[in-house]
C-alpha positions in Angstrom: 0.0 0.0 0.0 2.7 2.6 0.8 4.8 2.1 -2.1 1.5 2.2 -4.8 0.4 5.5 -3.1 3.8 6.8 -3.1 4.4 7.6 0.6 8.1 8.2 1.6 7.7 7.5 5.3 9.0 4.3 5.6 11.6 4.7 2.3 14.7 3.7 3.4 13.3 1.6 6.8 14.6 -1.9 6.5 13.1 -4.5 8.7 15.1 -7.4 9.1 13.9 -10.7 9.9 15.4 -13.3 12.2 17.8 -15.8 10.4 15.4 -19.1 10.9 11.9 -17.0 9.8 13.6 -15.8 6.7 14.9 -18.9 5.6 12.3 -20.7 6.1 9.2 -18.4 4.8 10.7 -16.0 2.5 11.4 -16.8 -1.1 14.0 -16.0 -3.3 12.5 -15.3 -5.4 10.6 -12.1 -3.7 12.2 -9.2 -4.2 11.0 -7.0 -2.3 11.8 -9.4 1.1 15.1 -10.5 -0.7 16.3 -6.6 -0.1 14.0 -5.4 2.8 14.3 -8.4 4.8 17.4 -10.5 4.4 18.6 -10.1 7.5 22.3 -11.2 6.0 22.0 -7.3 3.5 22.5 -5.6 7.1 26.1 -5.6 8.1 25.8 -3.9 11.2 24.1 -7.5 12.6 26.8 -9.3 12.8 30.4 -9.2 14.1 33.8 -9.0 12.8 34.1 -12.8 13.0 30.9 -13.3 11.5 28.7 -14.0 14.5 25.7 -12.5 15.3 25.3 -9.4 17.4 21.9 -10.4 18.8 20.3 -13.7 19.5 17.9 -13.8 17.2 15.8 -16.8 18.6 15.0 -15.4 21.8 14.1 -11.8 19.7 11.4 -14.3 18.2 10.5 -15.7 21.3 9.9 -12.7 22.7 8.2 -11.2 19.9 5.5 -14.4 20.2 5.2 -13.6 24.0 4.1 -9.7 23.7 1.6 -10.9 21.0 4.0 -9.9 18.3 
């Protein structure tokens, strides 16, 4: 809806997805999650030795508890 009505708000918000949930129900073939929501396009997640910077499991857990 934002992007056929043109609104600029949310432009240049990305909104990464946890590692499992994006492997498991995002495509490949989906643009639009491929570059919004790969969680791997955000460098500033992980470390310098590749790792992580956030448990991204108990993000989802805790995302499920609050009703997320």
């Amino acid at each position: 809806h934002l992007q056929s009505s043109k609104d600029k708000y949310f432009e240049l918000t990305g909104v990464p997805a946890d590692v499992f949930h994006f492997g498991a129900k995002h495509k490949e073939s989906n643009q639009h999650c491929q570059f919004w929501c790969n969680p791997v396009a955000f460098p500033e997640l992980t470390k310098e030795d590749g790792k992580w910077r956030i448990n991204m499991p108990v993000c989802e857990q805790t995302n499920v508890w609050l009703g997320g």
